[in-house]
C-alpha positions as CSV (number, residue, x, y, z in Angstrom):
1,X,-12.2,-23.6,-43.5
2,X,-15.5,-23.4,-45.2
3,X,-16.3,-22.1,-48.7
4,X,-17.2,-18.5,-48.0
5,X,-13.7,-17.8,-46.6
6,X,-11.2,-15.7,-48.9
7,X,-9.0,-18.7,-49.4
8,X,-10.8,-21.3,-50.5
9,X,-10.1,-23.0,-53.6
10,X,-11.9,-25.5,-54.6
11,X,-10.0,-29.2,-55.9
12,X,-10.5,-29.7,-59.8
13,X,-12.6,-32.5,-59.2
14,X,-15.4,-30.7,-58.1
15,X,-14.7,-26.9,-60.4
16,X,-17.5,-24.7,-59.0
17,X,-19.0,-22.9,-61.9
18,X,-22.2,-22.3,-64.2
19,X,-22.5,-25.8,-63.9
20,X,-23.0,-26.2,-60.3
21,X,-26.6,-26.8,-60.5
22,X,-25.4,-30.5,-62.6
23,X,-23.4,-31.4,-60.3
24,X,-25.5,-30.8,-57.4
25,X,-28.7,-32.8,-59.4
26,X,-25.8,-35.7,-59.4
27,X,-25.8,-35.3,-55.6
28,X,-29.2,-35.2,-55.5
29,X,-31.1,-38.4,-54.0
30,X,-33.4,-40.1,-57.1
31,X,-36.4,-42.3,-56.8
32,X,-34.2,-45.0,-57.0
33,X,-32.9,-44.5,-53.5
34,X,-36.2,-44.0,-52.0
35,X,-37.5,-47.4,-53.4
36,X,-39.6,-48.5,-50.3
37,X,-41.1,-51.9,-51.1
38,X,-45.0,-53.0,-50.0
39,X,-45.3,-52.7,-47.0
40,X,-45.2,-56.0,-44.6
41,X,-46.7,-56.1,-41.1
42,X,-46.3,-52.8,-40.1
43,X,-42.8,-52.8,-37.5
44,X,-41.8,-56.1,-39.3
45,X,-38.2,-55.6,-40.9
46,X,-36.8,-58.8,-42.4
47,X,-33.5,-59.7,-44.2
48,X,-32.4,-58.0,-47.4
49,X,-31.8,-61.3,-49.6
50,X,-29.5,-59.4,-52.0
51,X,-27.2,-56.0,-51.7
52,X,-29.5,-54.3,-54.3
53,X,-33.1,-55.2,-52.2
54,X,-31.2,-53.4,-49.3
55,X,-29.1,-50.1,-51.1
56,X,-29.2,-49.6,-54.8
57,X,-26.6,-50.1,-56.4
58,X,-25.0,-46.9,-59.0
59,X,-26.0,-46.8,-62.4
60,X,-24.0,-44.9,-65.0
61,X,-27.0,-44.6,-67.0
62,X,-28.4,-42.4,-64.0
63,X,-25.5,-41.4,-62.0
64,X,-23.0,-40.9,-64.9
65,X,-20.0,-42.1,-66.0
66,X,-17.9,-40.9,-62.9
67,X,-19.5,-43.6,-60.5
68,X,-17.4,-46.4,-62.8
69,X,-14.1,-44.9,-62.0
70,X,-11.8,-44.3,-59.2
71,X,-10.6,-40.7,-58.1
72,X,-7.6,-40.0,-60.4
73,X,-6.2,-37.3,-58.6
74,X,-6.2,-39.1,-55.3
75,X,-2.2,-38.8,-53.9
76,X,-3.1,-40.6,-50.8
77,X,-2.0,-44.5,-51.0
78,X,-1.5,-47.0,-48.8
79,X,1.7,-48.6,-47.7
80,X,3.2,-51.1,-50.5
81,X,3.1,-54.3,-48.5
82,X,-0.8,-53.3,-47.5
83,X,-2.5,-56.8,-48.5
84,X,-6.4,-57.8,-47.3
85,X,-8.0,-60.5,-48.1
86,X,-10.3,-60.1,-51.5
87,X,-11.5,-63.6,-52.0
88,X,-13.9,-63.8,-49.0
89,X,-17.0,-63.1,-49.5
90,X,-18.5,-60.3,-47.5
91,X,-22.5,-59.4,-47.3
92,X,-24.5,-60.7,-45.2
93,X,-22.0,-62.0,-42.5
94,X,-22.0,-59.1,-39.9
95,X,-23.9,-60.2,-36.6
96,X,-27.0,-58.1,-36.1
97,X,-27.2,-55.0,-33.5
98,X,-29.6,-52.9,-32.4
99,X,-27.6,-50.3,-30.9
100,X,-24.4,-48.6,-31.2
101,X,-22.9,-46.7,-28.2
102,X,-19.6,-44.4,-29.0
103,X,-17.6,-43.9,-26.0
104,X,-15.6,-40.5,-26.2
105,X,-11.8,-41.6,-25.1
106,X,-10.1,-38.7,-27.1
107,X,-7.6,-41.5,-28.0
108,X,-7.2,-43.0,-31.8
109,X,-6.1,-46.7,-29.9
110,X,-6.8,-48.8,-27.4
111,X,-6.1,-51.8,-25.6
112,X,-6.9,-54.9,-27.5
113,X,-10.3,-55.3,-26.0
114,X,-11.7,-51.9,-25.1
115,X,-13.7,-53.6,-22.1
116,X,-10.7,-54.2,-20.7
117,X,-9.6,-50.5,-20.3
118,X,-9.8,-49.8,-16.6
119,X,-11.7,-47.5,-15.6
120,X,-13.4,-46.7,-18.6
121,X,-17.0,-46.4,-19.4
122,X,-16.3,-49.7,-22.2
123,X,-15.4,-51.3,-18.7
124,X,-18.5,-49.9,-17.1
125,X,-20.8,-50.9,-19.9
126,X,-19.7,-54.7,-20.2
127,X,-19.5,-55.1,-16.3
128,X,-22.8,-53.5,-15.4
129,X,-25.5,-55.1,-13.9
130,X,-28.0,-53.6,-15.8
131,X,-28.1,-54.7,-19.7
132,X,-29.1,-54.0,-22.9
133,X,-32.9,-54.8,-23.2
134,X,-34.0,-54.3,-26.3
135,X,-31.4,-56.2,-28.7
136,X,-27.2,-56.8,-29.0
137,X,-25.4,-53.1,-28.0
138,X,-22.6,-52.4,-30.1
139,X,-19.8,-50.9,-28.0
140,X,-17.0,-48.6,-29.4
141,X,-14.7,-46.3,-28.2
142,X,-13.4,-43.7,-29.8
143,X,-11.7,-40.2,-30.1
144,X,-14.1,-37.9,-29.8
145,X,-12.5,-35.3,-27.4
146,X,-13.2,-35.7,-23.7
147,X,-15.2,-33.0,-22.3
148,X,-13.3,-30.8,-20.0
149,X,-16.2,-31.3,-17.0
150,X,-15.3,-30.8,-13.0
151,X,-16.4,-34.2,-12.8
152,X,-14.5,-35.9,-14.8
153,X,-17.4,-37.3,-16.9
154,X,-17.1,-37.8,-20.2
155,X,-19.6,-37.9,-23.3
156,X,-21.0,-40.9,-25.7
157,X,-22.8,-41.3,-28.8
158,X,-26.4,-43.2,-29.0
159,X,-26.8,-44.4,-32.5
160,X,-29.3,-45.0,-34.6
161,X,-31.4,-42.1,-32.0
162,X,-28.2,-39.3,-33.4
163,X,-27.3,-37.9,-29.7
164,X,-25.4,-36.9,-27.5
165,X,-25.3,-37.4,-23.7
166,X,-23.1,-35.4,-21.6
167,X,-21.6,-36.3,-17.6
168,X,-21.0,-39.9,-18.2
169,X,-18.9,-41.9,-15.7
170,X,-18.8,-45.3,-14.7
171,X,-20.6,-45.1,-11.5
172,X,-23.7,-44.0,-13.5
173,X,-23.3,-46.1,-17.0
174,X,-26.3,-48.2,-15.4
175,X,-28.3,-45.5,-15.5
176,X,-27.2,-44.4,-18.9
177,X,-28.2,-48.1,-19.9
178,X,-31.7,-48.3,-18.3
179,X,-32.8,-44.1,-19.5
180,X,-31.5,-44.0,-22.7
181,X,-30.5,-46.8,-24.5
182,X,-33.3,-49.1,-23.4
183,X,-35.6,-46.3,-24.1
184,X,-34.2,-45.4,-27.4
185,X,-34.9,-46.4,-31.1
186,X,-33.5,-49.5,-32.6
187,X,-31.8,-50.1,-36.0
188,X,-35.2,-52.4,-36.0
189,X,-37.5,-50.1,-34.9
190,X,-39.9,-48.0,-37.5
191,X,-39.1,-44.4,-38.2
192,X,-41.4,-41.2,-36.9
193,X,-43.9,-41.4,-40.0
194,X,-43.0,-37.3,-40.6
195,X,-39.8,-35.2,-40.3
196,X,-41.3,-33.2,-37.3
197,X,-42.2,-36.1,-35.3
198,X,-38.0,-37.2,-35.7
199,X,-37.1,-33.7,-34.8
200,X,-39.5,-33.9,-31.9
201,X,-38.0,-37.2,-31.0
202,X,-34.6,-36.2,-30.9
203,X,-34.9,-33.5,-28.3
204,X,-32.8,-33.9,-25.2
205,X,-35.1,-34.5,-22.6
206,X,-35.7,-32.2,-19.7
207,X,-35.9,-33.1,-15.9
208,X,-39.5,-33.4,-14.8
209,X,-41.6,-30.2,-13.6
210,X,-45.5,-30.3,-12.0
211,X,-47.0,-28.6,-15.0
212,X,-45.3,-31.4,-17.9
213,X,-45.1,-34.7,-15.3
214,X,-49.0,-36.1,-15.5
215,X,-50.2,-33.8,-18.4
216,X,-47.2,-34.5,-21.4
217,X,-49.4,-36.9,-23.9
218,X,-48.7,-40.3,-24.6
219,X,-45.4,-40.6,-27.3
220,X,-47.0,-40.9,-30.6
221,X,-44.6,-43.0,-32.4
222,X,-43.2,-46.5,-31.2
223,X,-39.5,-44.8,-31.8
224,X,-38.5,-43.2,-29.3
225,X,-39.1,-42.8,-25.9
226,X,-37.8,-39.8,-24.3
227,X,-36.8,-40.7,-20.3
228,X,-37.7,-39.8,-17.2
229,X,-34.9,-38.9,-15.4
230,X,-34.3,-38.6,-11.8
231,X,-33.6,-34.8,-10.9
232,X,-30.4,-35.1,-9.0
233,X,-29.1,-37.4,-12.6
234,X,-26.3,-35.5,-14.2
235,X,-27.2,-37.4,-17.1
236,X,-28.0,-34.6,-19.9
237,X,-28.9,-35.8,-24.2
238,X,-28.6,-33.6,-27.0
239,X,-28.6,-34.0,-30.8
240,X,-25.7,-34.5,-32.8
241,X,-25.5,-31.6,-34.9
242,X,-24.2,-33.7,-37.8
243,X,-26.3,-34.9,-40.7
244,X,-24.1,-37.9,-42.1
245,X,-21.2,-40.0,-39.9
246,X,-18.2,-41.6,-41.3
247,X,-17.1,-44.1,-38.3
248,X,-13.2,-46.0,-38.9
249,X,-11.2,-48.5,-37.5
250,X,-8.0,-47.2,-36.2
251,X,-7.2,-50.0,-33.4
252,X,-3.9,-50.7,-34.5
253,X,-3.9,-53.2,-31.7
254,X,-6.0,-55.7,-33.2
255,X,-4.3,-54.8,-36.7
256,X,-1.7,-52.5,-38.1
257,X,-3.5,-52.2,-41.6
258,X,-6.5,-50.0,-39.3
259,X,-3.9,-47.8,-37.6
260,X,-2.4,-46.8,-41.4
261,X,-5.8,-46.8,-43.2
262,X,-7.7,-44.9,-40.7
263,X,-5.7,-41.4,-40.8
264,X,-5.3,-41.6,-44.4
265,X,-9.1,-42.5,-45.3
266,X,-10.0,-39.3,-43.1
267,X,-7.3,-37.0,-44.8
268,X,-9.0,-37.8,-48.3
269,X,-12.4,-37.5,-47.3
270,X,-11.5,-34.4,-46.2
271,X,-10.3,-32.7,-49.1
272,X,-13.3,-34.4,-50.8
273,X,-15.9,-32.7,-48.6
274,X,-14.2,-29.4,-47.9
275,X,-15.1,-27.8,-50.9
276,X,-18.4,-29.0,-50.6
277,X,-18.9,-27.2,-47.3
278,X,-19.4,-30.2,-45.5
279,X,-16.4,-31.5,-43.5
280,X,-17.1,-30.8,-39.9
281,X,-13.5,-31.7,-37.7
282,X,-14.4,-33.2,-33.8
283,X,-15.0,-29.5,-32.3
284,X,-17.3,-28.2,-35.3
285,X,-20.8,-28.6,-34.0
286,X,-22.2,-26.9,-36.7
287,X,-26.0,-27.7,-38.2
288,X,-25.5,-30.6,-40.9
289,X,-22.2,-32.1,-42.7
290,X,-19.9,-34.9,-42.2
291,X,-18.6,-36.2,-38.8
292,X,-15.4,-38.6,-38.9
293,X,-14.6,-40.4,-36.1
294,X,-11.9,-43.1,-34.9
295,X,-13.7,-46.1,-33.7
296,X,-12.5,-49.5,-32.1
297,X,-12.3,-52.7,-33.6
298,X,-15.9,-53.7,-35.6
299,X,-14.9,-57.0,-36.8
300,X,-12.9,-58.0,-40.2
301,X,-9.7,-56.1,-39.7
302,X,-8.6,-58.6,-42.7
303,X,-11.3,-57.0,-45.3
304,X,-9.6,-53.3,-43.7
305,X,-10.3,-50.4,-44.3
306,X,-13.4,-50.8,-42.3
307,X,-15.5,-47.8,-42.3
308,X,-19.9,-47.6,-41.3
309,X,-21.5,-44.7,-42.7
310,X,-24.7,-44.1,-40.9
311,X,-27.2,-41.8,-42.9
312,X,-29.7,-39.1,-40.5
313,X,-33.4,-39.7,-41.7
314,X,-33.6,-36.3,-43.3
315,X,-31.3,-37.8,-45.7
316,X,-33.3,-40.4,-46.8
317,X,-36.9,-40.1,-46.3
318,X,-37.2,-36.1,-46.6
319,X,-38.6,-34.2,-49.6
320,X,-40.7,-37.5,-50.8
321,X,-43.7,-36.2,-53.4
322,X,-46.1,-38.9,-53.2
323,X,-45.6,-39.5,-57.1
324,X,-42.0,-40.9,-55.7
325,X,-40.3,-37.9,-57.6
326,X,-37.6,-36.6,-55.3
327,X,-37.1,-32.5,-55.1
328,X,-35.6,-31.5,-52.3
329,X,-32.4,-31.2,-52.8
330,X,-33.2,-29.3,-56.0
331,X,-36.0,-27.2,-54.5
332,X,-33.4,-26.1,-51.1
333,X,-30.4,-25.5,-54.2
334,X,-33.6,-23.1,-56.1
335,X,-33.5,-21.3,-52.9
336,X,-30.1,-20.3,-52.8
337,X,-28.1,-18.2,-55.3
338,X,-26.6,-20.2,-57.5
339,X,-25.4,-17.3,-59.9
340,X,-25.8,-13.5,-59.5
341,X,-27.3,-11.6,-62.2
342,X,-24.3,-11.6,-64.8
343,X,-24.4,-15.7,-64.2
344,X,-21.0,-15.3,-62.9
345,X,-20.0,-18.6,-60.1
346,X,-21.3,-18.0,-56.8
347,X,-20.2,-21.1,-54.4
348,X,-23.4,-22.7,-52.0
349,X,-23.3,-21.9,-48.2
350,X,-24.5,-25.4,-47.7
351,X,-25.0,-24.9,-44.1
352,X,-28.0,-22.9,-44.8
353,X,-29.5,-26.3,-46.4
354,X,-28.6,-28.4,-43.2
355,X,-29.7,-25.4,-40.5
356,X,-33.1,-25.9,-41.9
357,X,-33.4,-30.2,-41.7
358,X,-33.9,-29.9,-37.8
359,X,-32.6,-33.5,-36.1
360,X,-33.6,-36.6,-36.5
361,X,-33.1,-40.2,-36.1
362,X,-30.2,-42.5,-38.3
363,X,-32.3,-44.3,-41.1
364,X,-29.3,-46.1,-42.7
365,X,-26.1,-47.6,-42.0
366,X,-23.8,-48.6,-44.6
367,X,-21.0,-51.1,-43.4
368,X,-18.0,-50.8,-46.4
369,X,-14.7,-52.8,-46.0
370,X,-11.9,-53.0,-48.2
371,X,-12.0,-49.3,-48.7
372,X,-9.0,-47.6,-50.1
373,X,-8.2,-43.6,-50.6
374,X,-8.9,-44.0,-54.1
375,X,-12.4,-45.3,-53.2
376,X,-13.0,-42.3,-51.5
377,X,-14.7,-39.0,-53.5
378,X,-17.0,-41.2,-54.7
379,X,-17.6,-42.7,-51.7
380,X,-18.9,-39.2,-50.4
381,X,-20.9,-38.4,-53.9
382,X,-22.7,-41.4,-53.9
383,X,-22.3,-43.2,-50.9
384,X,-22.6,-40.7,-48.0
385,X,-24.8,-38.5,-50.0
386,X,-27.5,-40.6,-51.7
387,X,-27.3,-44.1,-50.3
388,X,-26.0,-46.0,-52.8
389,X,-23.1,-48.3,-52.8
390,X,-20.4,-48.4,-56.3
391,X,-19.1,-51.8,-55.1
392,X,-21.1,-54.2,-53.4
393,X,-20.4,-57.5,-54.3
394,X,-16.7,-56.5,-53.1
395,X,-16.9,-53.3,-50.7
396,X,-20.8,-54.1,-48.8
397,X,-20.6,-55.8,-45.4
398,X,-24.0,-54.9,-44.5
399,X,-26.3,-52.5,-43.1
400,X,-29.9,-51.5,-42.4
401,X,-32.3,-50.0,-43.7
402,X,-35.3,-48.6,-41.4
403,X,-37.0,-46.9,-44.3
404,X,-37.6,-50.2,-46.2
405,X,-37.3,-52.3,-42.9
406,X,-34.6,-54.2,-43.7
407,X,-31.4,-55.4,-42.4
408,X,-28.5,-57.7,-44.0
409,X,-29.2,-60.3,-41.2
């Protein structure tokens, strides 16, 4: 259901009225977010000494008084006897990786170590001959629907480069290793200095022809490098459509607390981003919003609910005046309409805003554990939409951050 349909109503939370335009400014991205410090060696990233050097932290002097409290009409809870461990601390302790492959299962659990899944592509990618060149792959499966292909192929996920690539089997996971991952952008590697140049890099490439083999320039960036793939490949990339990710652990075997949080985490975002126009379910391949996926086991099931938010670079680096105001949220909301004539309510077709943002490359992940339902609206208002994290010094496991080249370790 999106907002245009005749029966949406939106939760009181989030009352869409002449005051739209404030709540969207507190949506809206401010210079604090886009901090970038002097620059180092150019390609260097280095370790983010604190949680605030590597996301800002909310302020209620800038954000308001809503990013000090919890939802309060949250009815989602977790199970009575749902303990974690809250004494541990938690940033800077997630081992380092340079890219994260998503393994479409159309399952929400596994077997304990998803490698050992016969026949699967996890199997495929641990076993394979050829590896990982260009830093520690992070492998997880995960339900994102298998396609229904006469080859029985399936699809995965190449994070931080946002796509897609189709006709994946085991026989040819080699392949999939050497042409795209190996190929692809790092959570180390420097963005495309403009939008267009992410949107160019995110293309799915196209099998060879003589008029594009010897004559296609040089790549431009240090990014991305779009393959060359053999022509009888079945191999196929394509953007993710979506602007934000919200990946959790649901591998109930490796712990029962991620097989309860997982489905109840999803069901509050939800109604959190529904009226915003945002929530996208696993067949909505529409321009912009929030994906939610089931992943395997990350690490720390104890500090659950684990959840990694990974942020698309028009999210963070877009709509930067060289004065380090930020407008572009509030220059896209001008060009809607807001409110008609008589200033009565008129609700945003935010798809119109993510349609125009092209693709592009992740720029940020955000690794939160201990995460509970009532953790969650603001979570999407702050979190998801601007980068900043309510609760580090109890909620931040880590992250990057290829903006301000840095990582947590």
């Amino acid at each position: 259901m999106t907002p245009s349909d005749s029966t949406y109503k939106p939760f009181a939370a989030y009352k869409m009225s002449s005051t739209i335009k404030n709540l969207y400014y507190k949506l809206s991205p401010t210079s604090s977010s886009f901090s970038v410090p002097t620059a180092k060696k150019p390609g260097t990233f280095t370790k983010a000494p604190t949680t605030d050097a590597l996301f800002p932290t909310t302020d209620p002097a800038i954000d308001g008084d809503d990013c000090l409290h919890d939802c309060a009409s949250c009815s989602v809870k977790y199970p009575s006897k749902f303990t974690i461990d809250e004494n541990e601390k938690l940033y800077g302790h997630v081992k380092g990786w340079s890219t994260h492959l998503i393994v479409a299962t159309g399952k929400s659990d596994w077997v304990r170590d998803v490698a050992d899944e016969k026949g699967s592509i996890m199997e495929a990618v641990d076993t394979s001959k050829v590896k990982p060149s260009n830093g520690r792959l992070m492998l997880s499966a995960s339900n994102i629907p298998i396609p229904d292909y006469s080859d029985h192929s399936t699809t995965v996920l190449l994070l931080p480069s946002f796509q897609f690539i189709d006709h994946v089997t085991p026989a040819n996971t080699p392949q999939l290793i050497s042409d795209f991952i190996n190929t692809g952008p790092t959570n180390t590697s420097p963005l495309p200095q403009t939008s267009a140049e992410s949107a160019e890099s995110s293309l799915p490439p196209s099998l060879p022809t003589s008029e594009s083999s010897s004559a296609d320039p040089a790549p431009t960036t240090t990014t991305t490098i779009v393959p060359t793939i053999s022509s009888i490949s079945p191999l196929r990339a394509r953007p993710c459509p979506h602007k934000y990710l919200i990946l959790l652990c649901s591998q109930k075997t490796r712990d029962a607390r991620c097989g309860q949080s997982a489905p109840l985490l999803r069901r509050e975002f939800e109604r959190v981003l529904r009226p915003l126009g945002l929530y996208r379910d696993l067949h909505d391949e529409r321009p912009g919003g929030v994906g939610i996926y089931f992943i395997s086991h990350v690490g720390g099931h104890k500090f659950s609910a684990n959840l990694m938010i990974y942020r698309k670079a028009s999210a963070v680096t877009k709509s930067k005046e060289a004065n380090g105001q930020v407008d572009g949220i509030q220059q896209t909301l001008d060009k809607l309409k807001v409110e008609d004539d008589k200033g009565d309510q008129v609700v945003l077709d935010v798809n119109k805003v993510q349609e125009e943002e092209g693709n592009g490359e992740a720029a940020q992940c955000i690794w939160l554990a201990r995460v509970r339902p009532e953790d969650c609206e603001n979570i999407i208002r702050y979190t998801v939409l601007q980068g900043k994290v309510l609760k580090p010094e109890r909620q931040l496991r880590g992250g990057f951050d290829r903006c301000k080249q840095l990582v947590s370790w």
